[in-house]
mmCIF file of the C-alpha atoms, coordinates in Angstrom:
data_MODEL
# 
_entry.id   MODEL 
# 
loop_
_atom_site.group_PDB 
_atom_site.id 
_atom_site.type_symbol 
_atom_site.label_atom_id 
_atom_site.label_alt_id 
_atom_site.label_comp_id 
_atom_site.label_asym_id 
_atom_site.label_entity_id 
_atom_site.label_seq_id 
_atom_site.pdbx_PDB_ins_code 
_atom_site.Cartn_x 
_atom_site.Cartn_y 
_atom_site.Cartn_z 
_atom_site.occupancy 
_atom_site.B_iso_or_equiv 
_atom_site.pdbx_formal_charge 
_atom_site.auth_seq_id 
_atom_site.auth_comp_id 
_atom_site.auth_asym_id 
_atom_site.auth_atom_id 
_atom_site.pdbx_PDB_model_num 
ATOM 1   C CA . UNK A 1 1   ? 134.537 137.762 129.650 1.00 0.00 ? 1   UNK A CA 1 
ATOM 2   C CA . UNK A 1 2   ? 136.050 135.623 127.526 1.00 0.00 ? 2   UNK A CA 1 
ATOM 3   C CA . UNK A 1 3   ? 137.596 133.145 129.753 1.00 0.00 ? 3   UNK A CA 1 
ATOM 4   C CA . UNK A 1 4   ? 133.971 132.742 130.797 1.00 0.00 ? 4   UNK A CA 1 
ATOM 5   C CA . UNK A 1 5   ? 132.745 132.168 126.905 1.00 0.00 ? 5   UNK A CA 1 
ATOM 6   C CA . UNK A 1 6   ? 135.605 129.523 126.888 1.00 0.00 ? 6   UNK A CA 1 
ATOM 7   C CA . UNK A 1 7   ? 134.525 127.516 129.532 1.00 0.00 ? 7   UNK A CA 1 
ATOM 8   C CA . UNK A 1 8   ? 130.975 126.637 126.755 1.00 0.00 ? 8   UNK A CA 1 
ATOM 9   C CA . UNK A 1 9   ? 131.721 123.794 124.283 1.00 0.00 ? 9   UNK A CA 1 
ATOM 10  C CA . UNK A 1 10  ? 130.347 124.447 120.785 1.00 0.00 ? 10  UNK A CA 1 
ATOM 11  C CA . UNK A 1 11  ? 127.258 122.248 121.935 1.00 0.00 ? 11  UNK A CA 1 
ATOM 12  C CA . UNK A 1 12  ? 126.269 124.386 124.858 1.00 0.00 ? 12  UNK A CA 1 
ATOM 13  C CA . UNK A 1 13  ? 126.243 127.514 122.625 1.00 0.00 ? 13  UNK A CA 1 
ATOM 14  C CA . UNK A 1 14  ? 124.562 126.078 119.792 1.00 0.00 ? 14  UNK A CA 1 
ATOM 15  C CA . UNK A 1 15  ? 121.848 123.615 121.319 1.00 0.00 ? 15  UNK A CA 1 
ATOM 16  C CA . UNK A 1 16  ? 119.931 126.814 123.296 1.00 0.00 ? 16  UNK A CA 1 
ATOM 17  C CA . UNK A 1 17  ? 120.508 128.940 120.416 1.00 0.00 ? 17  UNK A CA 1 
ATOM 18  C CA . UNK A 1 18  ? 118.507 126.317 118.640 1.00 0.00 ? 18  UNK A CA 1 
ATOM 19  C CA . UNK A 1 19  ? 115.829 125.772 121.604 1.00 0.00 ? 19  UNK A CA 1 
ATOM 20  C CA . UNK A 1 20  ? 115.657 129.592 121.916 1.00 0.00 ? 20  UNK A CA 1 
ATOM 21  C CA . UNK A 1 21  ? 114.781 129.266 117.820 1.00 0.00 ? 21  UNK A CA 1 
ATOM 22  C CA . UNK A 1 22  ? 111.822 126.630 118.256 1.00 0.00 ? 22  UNK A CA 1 
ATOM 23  C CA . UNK A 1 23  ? 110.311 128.340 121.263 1.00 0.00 ? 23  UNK A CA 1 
ATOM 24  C CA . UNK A 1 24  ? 110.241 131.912 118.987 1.00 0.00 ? 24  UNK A CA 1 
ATOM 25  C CA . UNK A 1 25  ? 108.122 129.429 116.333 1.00 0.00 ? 25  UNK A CA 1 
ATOM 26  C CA . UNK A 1 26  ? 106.436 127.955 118.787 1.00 0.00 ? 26  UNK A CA 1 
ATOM 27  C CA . UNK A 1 27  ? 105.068 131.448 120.258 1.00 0.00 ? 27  UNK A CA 1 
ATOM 28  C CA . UNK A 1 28  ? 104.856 132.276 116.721 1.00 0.00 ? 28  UNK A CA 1 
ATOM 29  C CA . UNK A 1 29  ? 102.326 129.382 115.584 1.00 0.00 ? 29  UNK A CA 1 
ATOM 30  C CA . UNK A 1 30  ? 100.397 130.331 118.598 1.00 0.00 ? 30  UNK A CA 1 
ATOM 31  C CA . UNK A 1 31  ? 99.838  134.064 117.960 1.00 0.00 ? 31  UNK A CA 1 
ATOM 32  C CA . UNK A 1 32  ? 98.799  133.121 114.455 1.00 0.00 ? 32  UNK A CA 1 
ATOM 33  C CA . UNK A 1 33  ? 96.472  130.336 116.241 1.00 0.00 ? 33  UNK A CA 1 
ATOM 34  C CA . UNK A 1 34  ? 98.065  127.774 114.390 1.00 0.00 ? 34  UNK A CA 1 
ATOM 35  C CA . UNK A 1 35  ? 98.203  125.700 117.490 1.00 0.00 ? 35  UNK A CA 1 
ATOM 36  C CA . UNK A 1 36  ? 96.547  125.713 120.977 1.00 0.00 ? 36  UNK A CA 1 
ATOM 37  C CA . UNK A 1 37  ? 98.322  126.997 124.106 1.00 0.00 ? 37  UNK A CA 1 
ATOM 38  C CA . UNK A 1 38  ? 98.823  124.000 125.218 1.00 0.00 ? 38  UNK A CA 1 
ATOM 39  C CA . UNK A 1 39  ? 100.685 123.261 122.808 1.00 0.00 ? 39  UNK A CA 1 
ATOM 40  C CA . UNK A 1 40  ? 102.742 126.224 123.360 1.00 0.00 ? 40  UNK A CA 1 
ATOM 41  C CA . UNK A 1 41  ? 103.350 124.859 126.599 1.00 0.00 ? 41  UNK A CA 1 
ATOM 42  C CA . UNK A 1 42  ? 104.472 121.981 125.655 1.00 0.00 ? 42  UNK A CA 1 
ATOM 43  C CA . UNK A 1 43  ? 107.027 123.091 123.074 1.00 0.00 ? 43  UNK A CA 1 
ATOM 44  C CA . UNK A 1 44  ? 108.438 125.790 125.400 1.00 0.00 ? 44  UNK A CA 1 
ATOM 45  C CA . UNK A 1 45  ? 108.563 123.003 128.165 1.00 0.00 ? 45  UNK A CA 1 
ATOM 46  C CA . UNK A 1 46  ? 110.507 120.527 125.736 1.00 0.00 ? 46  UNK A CA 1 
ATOM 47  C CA . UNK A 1 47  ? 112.698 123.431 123.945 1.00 0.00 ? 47  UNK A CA 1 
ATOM 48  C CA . UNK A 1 48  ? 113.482 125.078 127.491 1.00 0.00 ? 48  UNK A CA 1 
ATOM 49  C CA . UNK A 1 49  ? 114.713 120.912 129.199 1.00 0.00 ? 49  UNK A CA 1 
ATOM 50  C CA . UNK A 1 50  ? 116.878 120.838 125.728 1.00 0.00 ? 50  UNK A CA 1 
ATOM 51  C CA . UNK A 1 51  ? 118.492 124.461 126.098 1.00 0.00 ? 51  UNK A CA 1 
ATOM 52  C CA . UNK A 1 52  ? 118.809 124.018 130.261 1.00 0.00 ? 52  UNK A CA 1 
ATOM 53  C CA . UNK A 1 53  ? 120.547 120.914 130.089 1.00 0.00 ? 53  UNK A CA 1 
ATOM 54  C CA . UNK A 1 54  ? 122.810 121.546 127.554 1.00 0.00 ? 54  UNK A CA 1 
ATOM 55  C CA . UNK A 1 55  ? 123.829 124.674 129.255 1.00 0.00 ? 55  UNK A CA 1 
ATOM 56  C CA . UNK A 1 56  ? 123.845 122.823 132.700 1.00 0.00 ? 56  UNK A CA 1 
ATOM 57  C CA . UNK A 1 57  ? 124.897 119.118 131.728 1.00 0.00 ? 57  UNK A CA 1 
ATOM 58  C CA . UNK A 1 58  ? 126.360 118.610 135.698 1.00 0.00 ? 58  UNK A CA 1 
ATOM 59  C CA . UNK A 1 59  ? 122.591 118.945 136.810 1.00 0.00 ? 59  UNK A CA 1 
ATOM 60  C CA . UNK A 1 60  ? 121.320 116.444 134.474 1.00 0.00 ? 60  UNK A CA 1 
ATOM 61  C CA . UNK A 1 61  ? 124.359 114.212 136.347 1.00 0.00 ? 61  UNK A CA 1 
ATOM 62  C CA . UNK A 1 62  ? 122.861 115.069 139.926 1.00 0.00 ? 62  UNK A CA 1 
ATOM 63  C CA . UNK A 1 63  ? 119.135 113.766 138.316 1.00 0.00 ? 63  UNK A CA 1 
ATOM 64  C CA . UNK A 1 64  ? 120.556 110.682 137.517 1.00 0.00 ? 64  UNK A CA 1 
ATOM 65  C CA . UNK A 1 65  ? 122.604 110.283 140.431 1.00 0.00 ? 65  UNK A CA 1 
ATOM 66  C CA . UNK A 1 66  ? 119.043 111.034 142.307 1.00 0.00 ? 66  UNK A CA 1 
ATOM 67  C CA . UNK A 1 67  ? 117.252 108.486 140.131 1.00 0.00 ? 67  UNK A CA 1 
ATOM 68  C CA . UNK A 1 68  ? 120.177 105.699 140.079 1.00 0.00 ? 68  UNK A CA 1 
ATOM 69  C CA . UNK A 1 69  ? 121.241 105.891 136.526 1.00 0.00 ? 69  UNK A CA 1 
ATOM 70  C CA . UNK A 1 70  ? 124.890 106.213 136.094 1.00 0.00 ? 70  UNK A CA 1 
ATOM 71  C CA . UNK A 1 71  ? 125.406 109.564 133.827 1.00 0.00 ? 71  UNK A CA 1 
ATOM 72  C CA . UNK A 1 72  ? 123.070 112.401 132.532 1.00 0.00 ? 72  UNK A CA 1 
ATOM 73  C CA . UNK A 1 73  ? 122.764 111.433 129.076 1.00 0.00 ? 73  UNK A CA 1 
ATOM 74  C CA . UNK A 1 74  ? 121.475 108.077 130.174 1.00 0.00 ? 74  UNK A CA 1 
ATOM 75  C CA . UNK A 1 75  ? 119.214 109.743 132.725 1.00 0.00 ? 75  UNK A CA 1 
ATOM 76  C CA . UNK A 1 76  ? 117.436 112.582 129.780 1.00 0.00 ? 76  UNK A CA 1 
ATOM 77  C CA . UNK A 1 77  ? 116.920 109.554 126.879 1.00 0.00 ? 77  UNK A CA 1 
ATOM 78  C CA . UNK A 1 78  ? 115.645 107.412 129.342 1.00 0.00 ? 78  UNK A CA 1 
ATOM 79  C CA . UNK A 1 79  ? 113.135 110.528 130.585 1.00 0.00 ? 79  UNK A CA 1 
ATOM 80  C CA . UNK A 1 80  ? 112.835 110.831 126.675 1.00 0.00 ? 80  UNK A CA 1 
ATOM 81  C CA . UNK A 1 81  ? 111.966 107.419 126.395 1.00 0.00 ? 81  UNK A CA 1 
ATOM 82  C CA . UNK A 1 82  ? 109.228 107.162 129.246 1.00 0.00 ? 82  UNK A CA 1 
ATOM 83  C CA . UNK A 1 83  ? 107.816 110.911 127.956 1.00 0.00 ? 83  UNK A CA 1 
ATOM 84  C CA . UNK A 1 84  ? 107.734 109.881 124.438 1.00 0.00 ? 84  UNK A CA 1 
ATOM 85  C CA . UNK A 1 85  ? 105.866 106.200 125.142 1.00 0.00 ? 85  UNK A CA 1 
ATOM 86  C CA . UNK A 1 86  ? 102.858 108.328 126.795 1.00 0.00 ? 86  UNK A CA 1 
ATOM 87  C CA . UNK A 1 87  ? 102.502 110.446 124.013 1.00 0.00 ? 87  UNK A CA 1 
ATOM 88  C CA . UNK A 1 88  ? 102.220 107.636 121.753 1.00 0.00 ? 88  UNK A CA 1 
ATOM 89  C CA . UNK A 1 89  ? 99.628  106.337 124.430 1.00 0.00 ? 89  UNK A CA 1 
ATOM 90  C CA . UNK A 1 90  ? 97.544  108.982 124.712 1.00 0.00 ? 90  UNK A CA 1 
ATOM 91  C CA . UNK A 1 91  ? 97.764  109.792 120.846 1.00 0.00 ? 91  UNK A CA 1 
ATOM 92  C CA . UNK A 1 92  ? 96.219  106.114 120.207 1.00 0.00 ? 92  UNK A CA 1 
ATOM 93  C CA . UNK A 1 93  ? 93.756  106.498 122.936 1.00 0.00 ? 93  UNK A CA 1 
ATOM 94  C CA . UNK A 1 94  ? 92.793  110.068 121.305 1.00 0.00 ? 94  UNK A CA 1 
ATOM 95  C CA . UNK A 1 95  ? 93.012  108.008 117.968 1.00 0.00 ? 95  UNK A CA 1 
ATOM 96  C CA . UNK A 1 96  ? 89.993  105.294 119.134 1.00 0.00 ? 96  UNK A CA 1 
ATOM 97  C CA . UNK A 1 97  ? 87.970  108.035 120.688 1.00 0.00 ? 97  UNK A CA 1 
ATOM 98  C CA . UNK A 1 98  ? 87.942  110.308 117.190 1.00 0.00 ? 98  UNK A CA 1 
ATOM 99  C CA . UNK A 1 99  ? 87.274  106.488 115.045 1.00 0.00 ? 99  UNK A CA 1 
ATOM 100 C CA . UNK A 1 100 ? 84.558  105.671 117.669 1.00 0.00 ? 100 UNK A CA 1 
ATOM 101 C CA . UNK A 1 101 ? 82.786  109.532 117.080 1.00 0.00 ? 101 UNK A CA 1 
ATOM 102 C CA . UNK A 1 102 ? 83.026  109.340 113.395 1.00 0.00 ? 102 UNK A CA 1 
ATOM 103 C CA . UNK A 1 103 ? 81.120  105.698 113.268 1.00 0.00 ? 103 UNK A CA 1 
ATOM 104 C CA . UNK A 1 104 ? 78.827  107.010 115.374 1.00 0.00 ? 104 UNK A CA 1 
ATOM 105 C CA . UNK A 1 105 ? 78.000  110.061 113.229 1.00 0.00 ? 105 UNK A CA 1 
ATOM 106 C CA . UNK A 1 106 ? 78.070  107.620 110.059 1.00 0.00 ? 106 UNK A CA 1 
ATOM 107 C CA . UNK A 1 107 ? 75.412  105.410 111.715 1.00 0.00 ? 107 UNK A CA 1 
ATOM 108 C CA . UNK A 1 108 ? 73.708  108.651 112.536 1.00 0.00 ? 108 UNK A CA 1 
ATOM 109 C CA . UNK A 1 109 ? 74.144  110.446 108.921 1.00 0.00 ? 109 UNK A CA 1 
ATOM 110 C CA . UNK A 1 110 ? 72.995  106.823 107.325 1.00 0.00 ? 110 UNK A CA 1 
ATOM 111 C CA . UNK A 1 111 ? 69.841  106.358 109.686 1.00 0.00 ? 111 UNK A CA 1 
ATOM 112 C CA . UNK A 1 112 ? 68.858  109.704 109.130 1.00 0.00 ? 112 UNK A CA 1 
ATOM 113 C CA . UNK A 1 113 ? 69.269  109.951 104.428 1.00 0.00 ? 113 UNK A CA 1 
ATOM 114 C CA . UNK A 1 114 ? 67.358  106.026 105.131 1.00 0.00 ? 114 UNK A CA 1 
ATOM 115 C CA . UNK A 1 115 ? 64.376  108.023 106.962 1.00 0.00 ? 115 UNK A CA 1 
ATOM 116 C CA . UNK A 1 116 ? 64.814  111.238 104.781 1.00 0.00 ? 116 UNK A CA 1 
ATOM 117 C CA . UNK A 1 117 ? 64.018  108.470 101.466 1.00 0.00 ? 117 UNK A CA 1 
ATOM 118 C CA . UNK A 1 118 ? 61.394  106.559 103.386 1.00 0.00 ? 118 UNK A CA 1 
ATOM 119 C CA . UNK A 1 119 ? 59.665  109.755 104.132 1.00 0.00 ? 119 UNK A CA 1 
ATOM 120 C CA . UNK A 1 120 ? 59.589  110.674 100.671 1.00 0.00 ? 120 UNK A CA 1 
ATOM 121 C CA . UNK A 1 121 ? 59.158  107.606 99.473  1.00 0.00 ? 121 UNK A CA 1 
ATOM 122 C CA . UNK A 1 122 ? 55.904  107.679 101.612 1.00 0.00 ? 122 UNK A CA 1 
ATOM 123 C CA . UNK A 1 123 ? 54.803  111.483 100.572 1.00 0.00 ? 123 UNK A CA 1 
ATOM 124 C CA . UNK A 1 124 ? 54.282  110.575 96.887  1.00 0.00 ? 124 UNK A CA 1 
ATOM 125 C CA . UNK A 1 125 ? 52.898  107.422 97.578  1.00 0.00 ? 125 UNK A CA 1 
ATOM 126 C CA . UNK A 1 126 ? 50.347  109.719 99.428  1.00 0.00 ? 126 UNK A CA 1 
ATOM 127 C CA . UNK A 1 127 ? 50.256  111.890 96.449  1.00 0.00 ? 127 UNK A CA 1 
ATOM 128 C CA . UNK A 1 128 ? 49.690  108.905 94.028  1.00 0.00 ? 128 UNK A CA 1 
ATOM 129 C CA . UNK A 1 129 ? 46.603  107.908 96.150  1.00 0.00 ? 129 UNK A CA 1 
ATOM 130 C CA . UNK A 1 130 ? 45.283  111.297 96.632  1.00 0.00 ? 130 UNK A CA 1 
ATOM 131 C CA . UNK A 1 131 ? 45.612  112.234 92.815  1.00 0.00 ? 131 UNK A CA 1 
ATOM 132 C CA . UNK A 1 132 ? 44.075  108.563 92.002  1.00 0.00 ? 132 UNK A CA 1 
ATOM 133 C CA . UNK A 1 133 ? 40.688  108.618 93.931  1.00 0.00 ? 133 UNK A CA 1 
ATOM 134 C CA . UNK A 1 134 ? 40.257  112.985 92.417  1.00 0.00 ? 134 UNK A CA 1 
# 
């Protein structure tokens, strides 16, 4: 047993420990519906690469062997890299679609307090008249 603990560097012990720590908050947050479940998926995804690959650092090697990149580490910032730029892509895309809704529903809230007034406006001019000609 202990010649098999040996054969873990201090990083392969502590990095899944870690991962193993954000996926408990991240199942956490969702059971208190603090975030959706995909969300959760996407955490335990991310926190589950993080604790595999540290564990098992020769089969990030084999990916970027596979891929043509010349070590591991290379292989998972570049993958970091490529994952990260989407997110950023689809955040500003989500970004312009919530700034295009909320002009829309100012246009709408604006048009409808200008018709709201005018429609007032018009009932006590109605009233005036009415109350003139008694």
């Amino acid at each position: 047993m202990q010649d098999y603990i040996n054969q873990f560097s201090p990083y392969q012990i502590i990095v899944p420990f870690l991962a193993l720590i954000m996926i408990m908050k991240a199942v956490s947050r969702f059971r208190r519906s603090e975030q959706t479940w995909r969300e959760l998926i996407t955490w335990v995804l991310v926190w589950g690469a993080v604790g595999f690959f540290a564990l098992f650092p020769e089969i990030s090697d084999k990916f970027a062997n596979f891929v043509g990149i010349k070590s591991g580490a290379n292989a998972i910032i570049t993958a970091a890299l490529v994952i990260l730029f989407y997110v950023v892509f689809k955040i500003l895309v989500m970004t312009e679609n919530l700034e295009g809704k909320i002009t829309k529903l100012n246009r709408s809230m604006a048009l409808y307090r200008f018709f709201k007034k005018e429609e007032s406006h018009f009932d006590e001019k109605e009233v005036n008249h009415n109350q003139s000609h008694d």
